[in-house]
C-alpha positions in Angstrom: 0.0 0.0 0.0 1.6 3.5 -0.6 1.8 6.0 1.9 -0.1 9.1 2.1 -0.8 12.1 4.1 -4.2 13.1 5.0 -5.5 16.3 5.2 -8.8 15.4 7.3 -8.2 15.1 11.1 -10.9 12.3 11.0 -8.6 9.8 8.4 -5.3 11.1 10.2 -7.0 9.9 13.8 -8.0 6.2 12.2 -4.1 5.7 10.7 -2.3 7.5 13.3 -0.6 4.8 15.8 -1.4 1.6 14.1 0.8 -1.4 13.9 3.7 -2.0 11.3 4.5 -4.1 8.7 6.5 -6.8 9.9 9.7 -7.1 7.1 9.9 -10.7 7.3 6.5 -11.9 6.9 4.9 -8.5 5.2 2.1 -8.6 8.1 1.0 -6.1 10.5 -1.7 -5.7 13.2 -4.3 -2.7 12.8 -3.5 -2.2 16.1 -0.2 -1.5 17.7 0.2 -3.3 21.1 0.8 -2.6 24.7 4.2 -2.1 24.6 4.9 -2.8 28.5 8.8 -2.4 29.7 10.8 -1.1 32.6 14.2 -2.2 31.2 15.5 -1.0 28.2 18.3 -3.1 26.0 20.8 -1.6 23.7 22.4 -3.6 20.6 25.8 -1.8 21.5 27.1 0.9 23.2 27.4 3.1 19.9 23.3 2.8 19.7 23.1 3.6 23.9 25.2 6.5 23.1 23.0 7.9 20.2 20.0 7.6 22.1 21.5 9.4 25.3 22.5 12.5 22.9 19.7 12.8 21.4 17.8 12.9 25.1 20.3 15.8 25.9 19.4 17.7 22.6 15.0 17.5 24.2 14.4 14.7 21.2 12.1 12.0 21.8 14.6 8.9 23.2 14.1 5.8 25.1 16.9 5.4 27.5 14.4 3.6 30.3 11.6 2.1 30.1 9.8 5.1 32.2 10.0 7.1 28.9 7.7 4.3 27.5 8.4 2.4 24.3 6.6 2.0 20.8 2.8 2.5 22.4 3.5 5.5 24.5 5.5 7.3 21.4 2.4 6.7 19.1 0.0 8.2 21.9 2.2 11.2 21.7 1.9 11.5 17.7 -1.8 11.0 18.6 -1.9 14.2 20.4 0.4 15.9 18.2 -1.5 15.4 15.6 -4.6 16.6 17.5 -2.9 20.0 19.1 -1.1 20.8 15.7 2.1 20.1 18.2 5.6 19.8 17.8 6.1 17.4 20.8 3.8 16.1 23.4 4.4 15.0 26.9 2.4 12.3 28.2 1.3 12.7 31.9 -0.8 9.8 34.9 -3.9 12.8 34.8 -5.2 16.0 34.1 -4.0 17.9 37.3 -0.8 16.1 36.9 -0.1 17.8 33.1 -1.0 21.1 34.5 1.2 20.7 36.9 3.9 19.9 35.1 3.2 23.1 32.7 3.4 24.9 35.4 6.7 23.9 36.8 8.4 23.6 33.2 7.5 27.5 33.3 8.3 28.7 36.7 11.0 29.7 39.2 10.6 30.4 42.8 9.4 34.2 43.5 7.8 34.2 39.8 4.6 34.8 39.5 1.4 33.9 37.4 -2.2 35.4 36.4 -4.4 32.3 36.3 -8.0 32.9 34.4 -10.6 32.7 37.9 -12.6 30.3 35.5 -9.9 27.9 35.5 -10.3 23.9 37.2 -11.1 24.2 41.1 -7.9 21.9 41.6 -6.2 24.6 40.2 -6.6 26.7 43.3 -5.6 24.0 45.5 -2.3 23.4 43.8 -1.1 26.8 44.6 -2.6 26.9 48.3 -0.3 23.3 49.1 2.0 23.2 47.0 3.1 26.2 44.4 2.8 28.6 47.7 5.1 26.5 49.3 7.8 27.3 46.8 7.2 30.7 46.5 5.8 31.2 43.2 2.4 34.3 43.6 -0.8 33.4 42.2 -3.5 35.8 41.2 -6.6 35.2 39.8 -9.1 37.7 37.7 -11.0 37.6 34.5 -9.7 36.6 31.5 -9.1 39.5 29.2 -6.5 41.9 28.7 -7.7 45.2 30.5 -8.3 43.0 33.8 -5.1 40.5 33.5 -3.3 44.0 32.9 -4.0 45.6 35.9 -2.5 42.4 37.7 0.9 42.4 36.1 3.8 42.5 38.3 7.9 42.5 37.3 7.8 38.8 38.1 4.9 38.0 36.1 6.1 35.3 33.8 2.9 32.9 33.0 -1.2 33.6 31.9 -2.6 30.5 32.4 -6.1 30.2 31.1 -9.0 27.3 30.6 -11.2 28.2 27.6 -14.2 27.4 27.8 -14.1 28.3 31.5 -14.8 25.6 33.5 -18.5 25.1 35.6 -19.7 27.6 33.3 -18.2 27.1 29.5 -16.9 31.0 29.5 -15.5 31.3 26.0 -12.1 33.4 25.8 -10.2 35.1 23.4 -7.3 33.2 22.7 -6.0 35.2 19.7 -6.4 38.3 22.4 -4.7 37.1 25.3 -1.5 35.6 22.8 -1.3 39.0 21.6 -1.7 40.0 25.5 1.0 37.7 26.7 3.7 38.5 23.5 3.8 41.6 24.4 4.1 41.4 28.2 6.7 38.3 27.1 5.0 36.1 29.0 4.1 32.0 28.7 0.2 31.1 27.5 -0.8 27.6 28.5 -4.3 27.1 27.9 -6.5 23.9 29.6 -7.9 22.5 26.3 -9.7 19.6 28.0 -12.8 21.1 26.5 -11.7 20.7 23.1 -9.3 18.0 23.3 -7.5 19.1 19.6 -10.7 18.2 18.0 -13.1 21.0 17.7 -10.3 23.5 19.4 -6.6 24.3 18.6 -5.1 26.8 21.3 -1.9 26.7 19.7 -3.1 27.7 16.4 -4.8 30.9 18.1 -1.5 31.8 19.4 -1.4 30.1 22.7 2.2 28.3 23.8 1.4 25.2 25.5 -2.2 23.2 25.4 -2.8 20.7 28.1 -5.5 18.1 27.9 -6.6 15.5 30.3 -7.1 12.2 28.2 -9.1 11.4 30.7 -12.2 12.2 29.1 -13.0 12.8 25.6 -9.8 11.3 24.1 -10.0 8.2 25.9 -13.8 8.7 25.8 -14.8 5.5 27.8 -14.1 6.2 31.8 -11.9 3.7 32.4 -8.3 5.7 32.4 -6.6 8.5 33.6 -4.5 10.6 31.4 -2.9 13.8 30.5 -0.6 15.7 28.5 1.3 18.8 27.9 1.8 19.5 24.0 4.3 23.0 22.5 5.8 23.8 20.0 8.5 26.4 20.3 11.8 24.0 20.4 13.0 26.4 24.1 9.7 25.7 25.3 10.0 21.7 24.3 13.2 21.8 25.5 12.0 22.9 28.9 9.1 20.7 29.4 11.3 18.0 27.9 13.7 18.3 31.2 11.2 18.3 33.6 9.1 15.7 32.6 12.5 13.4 32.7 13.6 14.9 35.7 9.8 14.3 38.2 9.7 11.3 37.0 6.1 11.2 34.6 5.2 7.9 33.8 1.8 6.6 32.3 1.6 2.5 32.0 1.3 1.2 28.3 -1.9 0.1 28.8 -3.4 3.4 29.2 -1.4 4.6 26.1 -3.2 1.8 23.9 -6.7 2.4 25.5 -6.2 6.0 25.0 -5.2 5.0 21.2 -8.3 3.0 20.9 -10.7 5.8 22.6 -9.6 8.1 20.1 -10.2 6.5 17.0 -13.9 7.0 18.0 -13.5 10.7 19.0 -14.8 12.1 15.7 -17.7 10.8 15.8 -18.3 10.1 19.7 -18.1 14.2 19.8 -19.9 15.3 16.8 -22.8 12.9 18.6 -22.8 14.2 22.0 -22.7 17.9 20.8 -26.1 17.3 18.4 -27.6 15.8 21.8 -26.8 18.8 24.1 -27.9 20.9 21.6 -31.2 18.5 21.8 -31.1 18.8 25.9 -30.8 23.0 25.3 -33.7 22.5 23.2 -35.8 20.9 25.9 -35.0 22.9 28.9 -35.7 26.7 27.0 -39.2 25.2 27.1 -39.3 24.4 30.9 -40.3 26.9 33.6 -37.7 26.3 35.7 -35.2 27.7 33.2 -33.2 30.8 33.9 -30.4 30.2 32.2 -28.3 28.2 29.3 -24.5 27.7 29.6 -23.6 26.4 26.7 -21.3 28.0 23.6 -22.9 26.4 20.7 -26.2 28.5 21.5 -26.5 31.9 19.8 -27.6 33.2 22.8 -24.8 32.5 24.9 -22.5 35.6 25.2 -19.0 33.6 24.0 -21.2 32.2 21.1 -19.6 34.5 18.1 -15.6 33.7 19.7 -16.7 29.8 19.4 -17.9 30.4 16.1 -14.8 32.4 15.1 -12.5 30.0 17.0 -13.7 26.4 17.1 -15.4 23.5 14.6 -17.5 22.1 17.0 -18.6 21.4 20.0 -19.2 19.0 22.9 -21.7 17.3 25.1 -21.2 20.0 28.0 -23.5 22.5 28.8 -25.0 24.0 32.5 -28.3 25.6 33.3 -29.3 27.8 35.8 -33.2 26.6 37.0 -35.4 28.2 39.5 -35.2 25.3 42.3 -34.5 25.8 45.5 -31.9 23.8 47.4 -34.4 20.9 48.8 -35.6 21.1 45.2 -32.2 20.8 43.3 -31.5 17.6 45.4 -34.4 15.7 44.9 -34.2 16.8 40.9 -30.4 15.1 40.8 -31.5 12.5 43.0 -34.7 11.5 41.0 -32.7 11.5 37.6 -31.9 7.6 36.6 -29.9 7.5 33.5 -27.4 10.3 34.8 -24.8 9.4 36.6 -23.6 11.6 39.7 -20.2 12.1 39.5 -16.9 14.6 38.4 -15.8 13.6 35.2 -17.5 14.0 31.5 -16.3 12.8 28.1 -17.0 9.4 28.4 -20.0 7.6 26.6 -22.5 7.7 29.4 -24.6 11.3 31.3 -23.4 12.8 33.8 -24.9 15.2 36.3 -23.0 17.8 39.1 -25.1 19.7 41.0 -22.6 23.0 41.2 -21.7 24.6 44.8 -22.2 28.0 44.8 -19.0 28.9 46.8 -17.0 27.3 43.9 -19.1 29.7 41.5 -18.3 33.1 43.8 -14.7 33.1 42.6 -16.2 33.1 39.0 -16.1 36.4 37.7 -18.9 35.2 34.9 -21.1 34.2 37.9 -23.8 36.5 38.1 -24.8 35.7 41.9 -28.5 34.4 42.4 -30.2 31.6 45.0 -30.8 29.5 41.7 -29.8 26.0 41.1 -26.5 25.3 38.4 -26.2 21.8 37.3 -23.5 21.0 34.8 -24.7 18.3 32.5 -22.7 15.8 30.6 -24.6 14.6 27.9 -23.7 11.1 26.3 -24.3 9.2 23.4 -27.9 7.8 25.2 -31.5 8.1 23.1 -32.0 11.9 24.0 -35.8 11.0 23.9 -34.6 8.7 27.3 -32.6 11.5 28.4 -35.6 14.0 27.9 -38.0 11.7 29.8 -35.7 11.7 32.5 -34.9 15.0 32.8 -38.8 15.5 32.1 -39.9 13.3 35.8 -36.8 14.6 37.9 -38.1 17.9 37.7 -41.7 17.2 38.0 -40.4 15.3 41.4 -38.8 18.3 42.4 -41.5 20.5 41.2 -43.7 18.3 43.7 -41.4 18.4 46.4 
């Protein structure tokens, strides 16, 4: 077969990572295995030698097996691929590639401006452990007049989520790159959201896009995953050191699962966007509505930045509904094909009934004694979903 090079993400996701040809026997596996080591051999000491140069120069090289073989390097092409990347870094979660953007990026006594819609665990990193070190965190809204007024000599970072999480705030990428070029500082941008699919940070000018494979990349719950993707070759060089130096590992088993979750990705996304869009539908003709958090709506205030920046959209979405607190428990409570729980991306509904105190630090938050429930919404019949949604609020409407 000759080799080409696809210009659709879709074909380049389904021959990205797969098995090759064996030269003896011409035969190859679609898929590429688990390639599990801790030890790694070396023909000679020449080839040893090569491989430890080209480690020093920030090049992708197996010295040890923490590094990971054939399965973790094709995960990494995966997400490459995905973020438009020159290198990615593979990471055991989420928290753990933010964490490692951060401290590929900062000194002790720097300090960074951190969007106030980023991930809660955000916050707690910097009160245990990046306080600790002495690097100053502040938080405010995400756009240049506001992050300006917050600059400091030692300001070296903007790190940002977009869309902001709880709420889906959409940012302007292109206008906080432009923002942090000429302040000279680092943009890293949480692109769980988009995941390299429907949303390229680094293409809008951002430096660094972290994802946590966790959820729509791996798509099926069962792995934990991150990973921290640039493409400056300083910047690589950087993230290249400290990655080998705290030790990041993932198991080769998550790589492959990760490898099969996102073969399905395309369309596993496209789906569970048309069904939010669906579940949008559905509430903006319920009483209870106040509100729609979601940036595929035209209402939604970030709705003309996600149609200038992104190609699609998720399964996400929150809405604000006139329950009271008695109420919004016994409407989560009564629901029966949601699952209660902290993730999303997977196949299945989920549903987080959203504290209020984590919303107060959101400068998006208009404050109100209303109910916010974020919604994940799977790849279920939405006319299931709708039922369901449809007697949970009757039950809390009764309560």
């Amino acid at each position: 077969m000759a080799n080409s090079i696809p210009a659709d993400l879709d074909t380049l996701l389904q021959h990205t990572g797969i098995g090759e040809f064996d030269p003896v026997h011409g035969a190859a596996p679609v898929a590429l295995p688990a390639v599990r080591t801790s030890t790694v051999r070396f023909q000679n000491l020449d080839a040893l030698k090569r491989a430890q140069q080209a480690k020093a120069k920030g090049e992708r090289s197996v010295t040890y097996g923490r590094v990971g073989m054939d399965t973790h390097a094709a995960l990494e092409d995966v997400f490459c691929k995905l973020e438009g990347a020159e290198r990615a870094f593979l990471a055991s979660s989420g928290m753990a590639a933010i964490t490692l953007a951060f401290f590929s990026t900062l000194n002790s006594r720097d300090h960074v401006l951190v969007a106030d819609c980023c991930y809660g665990p955000v916050r707690y990193l910097d009160k245990v452990v990046l306080g600790r070190m002495d690097i100053e965190v502040s938080y405010c809204r995400a756009t240049p007049a506001a992050l300006k007024a917050q600059l400091r000599p030692n300001t070296r970072v903007l790190y940002v989520e977009s869309p902001g999480s709880l709420l889906f705030e959409m940012l302007d990428i292109p206008a906080l790159a432009a923002f942090a070029r000429e302040h000279k500082l680092i943009l890293a941008v949480d692109n769980t959201w988009g995941s390299g699919y429907i949303y390229r940070p680094l293409e809008l000018g951002a430096d660094i896009s972290i994802v946590a494979g966790t959820k729509y990349v791996g798509g099926h719950s069962d792995l934990m995953l991150g990973a921290v993707m640039a493409r400056d070759p300083a910047l690589i060089q950087r993230i290249n050191d400290t990655h080998y130096a705290m030790g990041y590992s993932i198991s080769a088993d998550d790589a492959w699962l990760a490898i099969r979750g996102v073969r399905t990705l395309p369309i596993r996304m496209r789906q569970t966007a048309r069904n939010a869009l669906e579940i949008c539908d559905f509430f903006s003709s319920r009483p209870e509505l106040v509100r729609l958090y979601h940036p595929a709506l035209p209402s939604d205030p970030g709705h003309a930045i996600w149609q200038r920046d992104c190609t699609g959209s998720n399964g996400m979405l929150a809405v604000e509904l006139k329950l009271g607190d008695a109420a919004a428990h016994r409407f989560v409570d009564a629901l029966t094909l949601f699952g209660i729980g902290f993730s999303w991306g997977g196949f299945e509904s989920l549903v987080q009934l959203v504290d209020h105190g984590a919303l107060d630090v959101h400068g998006y938050w208009t404050p109100s004694e209303n109910a916010i429930v974020r919604l994940h919404i799977g790849l279920e019949s939405t006319q299931d979903l709708i039922a369901d949604l449809s007697q949970a609020l009757d039950q809390a409407a009764a309560a």
